[in-house]
PASEBA-1860 file (N, C-alpha, C; in nm, 3 decimals):
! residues 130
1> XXXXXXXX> 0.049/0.089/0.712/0.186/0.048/0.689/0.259/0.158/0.612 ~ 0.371/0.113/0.659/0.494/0.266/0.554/0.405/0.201/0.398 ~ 0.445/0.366/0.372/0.418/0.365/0.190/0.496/0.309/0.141 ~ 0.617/0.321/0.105/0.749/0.273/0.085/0.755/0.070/0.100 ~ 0.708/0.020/0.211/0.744/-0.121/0.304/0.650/-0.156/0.336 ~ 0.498/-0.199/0.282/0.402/-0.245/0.344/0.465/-0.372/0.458 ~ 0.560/-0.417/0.444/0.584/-0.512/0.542/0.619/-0.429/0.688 ~ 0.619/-0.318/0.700/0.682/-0.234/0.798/0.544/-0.137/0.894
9> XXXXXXXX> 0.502/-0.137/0.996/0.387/-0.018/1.045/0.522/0.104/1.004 ~ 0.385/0.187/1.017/0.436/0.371/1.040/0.553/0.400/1.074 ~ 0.551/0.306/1.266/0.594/0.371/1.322/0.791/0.250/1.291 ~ 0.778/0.226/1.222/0.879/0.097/1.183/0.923/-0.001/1.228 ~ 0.794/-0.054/1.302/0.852/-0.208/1.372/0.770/-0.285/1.207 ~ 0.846/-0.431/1.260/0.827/-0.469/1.158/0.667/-0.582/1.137 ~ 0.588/-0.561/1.073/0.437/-0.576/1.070/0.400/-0.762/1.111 ~ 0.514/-0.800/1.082/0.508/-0.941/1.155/0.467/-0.963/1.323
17> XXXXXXXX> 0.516/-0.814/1.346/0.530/-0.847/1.531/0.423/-0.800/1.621 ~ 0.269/-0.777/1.484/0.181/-0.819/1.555/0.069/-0.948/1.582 ~ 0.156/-1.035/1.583/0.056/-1.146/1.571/0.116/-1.186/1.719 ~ 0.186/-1.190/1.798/0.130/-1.170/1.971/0.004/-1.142/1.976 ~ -0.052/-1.032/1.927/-0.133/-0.926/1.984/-0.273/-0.979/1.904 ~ -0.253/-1.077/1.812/-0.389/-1.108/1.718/-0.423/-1.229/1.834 ~ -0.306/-1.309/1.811/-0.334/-1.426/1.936/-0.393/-1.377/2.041 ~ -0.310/-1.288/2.105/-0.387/-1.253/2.246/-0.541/-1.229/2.263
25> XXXXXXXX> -0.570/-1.097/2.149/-0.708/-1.045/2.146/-0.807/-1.091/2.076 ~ -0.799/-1.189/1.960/-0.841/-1.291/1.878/-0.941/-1.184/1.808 ~ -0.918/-1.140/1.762/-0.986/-1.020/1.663/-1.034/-1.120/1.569 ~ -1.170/-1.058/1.476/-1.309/-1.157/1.400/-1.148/-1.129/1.271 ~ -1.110/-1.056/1.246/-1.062/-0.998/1.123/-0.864/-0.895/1.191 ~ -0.814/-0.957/1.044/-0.692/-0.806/1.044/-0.727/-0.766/0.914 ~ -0.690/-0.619/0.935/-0.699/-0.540/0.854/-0.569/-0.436/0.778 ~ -0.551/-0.391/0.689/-0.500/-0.298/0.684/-0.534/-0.193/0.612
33> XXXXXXXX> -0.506/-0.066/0.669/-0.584/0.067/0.626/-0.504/0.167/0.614 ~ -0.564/0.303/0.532/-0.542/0.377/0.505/-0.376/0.386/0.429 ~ -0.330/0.343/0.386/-0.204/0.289/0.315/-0.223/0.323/0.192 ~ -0.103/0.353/0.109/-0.119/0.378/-0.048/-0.177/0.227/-0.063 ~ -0.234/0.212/-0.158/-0.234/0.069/-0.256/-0.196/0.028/-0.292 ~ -0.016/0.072/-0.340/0.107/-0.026/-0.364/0.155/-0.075/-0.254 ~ 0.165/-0.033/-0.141/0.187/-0.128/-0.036/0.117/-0.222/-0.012 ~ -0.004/-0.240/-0.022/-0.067/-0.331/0.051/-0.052/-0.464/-0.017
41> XXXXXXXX> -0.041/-0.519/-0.073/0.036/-0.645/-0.119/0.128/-0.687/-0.026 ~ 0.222/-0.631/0.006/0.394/-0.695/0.097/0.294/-0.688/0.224 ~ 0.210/-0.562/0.328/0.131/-0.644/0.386/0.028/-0.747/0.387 ~ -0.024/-0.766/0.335/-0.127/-0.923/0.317/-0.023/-1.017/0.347 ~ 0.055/-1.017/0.285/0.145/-1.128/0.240/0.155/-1.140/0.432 ~ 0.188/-1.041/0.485/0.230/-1.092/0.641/0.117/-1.150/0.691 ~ -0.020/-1.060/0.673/-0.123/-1.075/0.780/-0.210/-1.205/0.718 ~ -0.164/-1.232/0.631/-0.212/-1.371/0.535/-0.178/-1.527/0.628
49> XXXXXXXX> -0.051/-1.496/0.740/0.012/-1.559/0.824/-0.115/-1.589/0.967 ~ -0.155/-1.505/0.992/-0.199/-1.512/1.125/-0.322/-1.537/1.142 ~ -0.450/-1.628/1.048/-0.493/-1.759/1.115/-0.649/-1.667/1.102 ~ -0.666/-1.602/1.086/-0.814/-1.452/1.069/-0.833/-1.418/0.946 ~ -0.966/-1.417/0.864/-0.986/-1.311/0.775/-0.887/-1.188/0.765 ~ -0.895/-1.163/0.659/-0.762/-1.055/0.649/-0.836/-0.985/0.502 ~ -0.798/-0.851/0.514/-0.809/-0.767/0.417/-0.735/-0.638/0.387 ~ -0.818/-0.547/0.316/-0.753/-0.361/0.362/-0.851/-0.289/0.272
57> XXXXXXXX> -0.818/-0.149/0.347/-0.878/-0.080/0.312/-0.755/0.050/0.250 ~ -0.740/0.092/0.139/-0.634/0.197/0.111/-0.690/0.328/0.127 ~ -0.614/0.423/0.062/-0.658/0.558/0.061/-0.596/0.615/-0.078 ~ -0.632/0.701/-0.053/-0.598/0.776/-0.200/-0.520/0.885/-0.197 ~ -0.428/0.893/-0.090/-0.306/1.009/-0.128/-0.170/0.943/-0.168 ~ -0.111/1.125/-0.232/0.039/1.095/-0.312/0.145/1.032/-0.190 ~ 0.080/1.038/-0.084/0.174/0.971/0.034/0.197/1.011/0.214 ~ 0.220/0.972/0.264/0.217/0.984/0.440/0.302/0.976/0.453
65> XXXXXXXX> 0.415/1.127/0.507/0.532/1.110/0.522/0.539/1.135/0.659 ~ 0.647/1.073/0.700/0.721/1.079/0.865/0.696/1.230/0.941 ~ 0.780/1.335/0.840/0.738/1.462/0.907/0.538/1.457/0.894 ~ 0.501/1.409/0.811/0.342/1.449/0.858/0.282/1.393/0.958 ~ 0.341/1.287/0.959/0.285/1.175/1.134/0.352/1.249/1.241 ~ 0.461/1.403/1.205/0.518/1.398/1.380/0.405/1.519/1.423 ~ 0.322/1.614/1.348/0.251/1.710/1.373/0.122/1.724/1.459 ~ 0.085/1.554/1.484/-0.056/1.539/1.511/-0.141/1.641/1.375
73> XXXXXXXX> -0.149/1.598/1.275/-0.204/1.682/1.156/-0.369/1.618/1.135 ~ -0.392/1.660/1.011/-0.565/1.620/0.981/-0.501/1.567/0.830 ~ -0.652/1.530/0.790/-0.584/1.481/0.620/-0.617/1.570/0.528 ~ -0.663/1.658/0.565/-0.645/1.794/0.462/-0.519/1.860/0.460 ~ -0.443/1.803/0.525/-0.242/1.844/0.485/-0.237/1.767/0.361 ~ -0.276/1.658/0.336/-0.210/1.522/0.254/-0.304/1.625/0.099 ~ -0.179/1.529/0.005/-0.243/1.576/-0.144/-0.312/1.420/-0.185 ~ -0.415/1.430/-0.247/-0.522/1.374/-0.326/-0.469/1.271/-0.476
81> XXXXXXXX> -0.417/1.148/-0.453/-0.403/1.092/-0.555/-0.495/1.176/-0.719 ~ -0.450/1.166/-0.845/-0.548/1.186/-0.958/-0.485/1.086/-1.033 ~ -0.441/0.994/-0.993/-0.395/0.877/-1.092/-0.458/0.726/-1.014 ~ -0.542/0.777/-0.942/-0.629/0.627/-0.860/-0.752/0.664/-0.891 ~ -0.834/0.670/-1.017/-0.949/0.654/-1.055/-1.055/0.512/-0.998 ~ -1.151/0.535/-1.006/-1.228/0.412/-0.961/-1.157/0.294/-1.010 ~ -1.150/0.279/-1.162/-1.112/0.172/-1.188/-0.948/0.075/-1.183 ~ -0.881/0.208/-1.167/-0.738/0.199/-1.131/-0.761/0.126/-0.922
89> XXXXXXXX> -0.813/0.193/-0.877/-0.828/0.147/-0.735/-0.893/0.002/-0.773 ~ -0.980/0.009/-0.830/-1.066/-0.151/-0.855/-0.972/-0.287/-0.850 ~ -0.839/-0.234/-0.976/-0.762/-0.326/-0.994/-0.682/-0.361/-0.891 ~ -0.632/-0.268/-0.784/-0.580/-0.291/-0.731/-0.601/-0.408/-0.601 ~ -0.734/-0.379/-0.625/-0.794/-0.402/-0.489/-0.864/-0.582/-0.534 ~ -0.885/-0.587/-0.652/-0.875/-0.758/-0.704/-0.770/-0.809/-0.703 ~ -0.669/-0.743/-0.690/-0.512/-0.824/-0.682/-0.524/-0.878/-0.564 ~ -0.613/-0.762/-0.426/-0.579/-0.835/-0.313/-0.685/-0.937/-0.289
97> XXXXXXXX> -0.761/-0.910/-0.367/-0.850/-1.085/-0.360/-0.787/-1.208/-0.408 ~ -0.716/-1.190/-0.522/-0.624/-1.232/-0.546/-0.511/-1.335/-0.456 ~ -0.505/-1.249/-0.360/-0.411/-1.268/-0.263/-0.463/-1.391/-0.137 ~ -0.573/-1.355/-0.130/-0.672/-1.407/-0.079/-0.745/-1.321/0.054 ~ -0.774/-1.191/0.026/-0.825/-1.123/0.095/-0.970/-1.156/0.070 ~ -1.066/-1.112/0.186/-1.190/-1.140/0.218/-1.233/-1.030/0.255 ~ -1.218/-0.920/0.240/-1.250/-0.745/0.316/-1.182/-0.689/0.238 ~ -1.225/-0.628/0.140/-1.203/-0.525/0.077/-1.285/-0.393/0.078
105> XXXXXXXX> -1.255/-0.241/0.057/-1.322/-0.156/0.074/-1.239/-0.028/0.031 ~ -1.255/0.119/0.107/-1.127/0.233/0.032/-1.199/0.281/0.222 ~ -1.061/0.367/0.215/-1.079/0.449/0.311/-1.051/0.609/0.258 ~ -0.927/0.710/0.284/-0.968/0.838/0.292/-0.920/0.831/0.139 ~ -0.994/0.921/0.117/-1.031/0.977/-0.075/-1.050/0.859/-0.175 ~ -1.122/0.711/-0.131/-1.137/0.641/-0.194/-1.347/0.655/-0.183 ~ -1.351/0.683/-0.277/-1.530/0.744/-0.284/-1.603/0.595/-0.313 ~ -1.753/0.699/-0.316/-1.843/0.572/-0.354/-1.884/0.571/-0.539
113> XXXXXXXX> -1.800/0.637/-0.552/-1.795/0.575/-0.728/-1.636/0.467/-0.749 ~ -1.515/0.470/-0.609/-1.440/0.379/-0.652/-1.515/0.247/-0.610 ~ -1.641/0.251/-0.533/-1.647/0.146/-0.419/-1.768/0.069/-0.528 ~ -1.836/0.175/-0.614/-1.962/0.088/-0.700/-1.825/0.003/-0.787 ~ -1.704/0.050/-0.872/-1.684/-0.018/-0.960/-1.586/-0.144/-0.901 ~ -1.540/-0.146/-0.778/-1.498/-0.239/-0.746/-1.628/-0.369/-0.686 ~ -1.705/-0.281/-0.668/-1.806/-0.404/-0.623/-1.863/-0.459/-0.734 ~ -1.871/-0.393/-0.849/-1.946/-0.459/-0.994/-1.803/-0.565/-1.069
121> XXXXXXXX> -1.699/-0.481/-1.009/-1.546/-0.601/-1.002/-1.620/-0.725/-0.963 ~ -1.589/-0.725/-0.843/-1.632/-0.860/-0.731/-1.751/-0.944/-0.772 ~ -1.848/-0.863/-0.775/-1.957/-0.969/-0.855/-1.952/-1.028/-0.960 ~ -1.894/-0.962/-1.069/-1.867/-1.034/-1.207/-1.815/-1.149/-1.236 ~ -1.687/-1.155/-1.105/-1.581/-1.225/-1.048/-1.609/-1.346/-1.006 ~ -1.758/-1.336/-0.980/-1.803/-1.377/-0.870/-1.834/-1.422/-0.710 ~ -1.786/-1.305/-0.701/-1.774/-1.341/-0.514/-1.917/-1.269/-0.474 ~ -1.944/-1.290/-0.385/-2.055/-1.222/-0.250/-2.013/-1.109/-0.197
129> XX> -2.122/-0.984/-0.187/-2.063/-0.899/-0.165/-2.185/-0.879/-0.004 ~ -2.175/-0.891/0.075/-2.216/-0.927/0.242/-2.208/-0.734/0.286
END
């Protein structure tokens, strides 16, 4: 989802207008990925609608801008969050349990030292970690 509008994809339709497409294909799960971690809140909130496990997975850059989606690029263009430490990602990512997400995880530059302290999150918490 835009950085800016988690309620919005990339490409700017608006993230509501895929649940045609959940109905149709009946997917186990929605997801959302690779997204800053301040967005992902305004999405849940949509995909929280459409009837599936729902979660996300973020990433850890300063941001995904429009000119970088028109290049066909790699993610070694993108700069490297240093203000999303394990435990800063942790929190974020209990908000979306919070929310009532069931799939949580990190995608690009979210490591396996953010992924031990969010999982020692979750257990404490007490949830199952599957």
């Amino acid at each position: 989802v835009m950085d800016d509008d988690g309620s919005r994809l990339r490409s700017g339709e608006p993230l509501g207008d895929i649940a045609p497409l959940v109905e149709q294909f009946s997917p186990d799960a929605v997801l959302i990925n690779c997204s800053r971690p301040e967005a992902i809140p305004a999405a849940l909130k949509v995909i929280a609608t459409l009837g599936r496990p729902f979660g996300a997975y973020a990433n850890g850059f300063t941001g995904i801008t429009q000119d970088f989606l028109k290049d066909a690029p790699t993610v070694d263009a993108l700069e490297q969050r240093h203000d999303l430490g394990p435990n800063e990602y942790a929190g974020y990512a209990m908000g979306w349990v919070e929310q009532g997400a069931t799939i949580v995880g990190g995608c690009c530059e979210v490591g396996p030292d953010h992924i031990e302290v969010l999982a020692g999150r979750l257990r404490s918490a007490g949830h199952q970690i599957v």
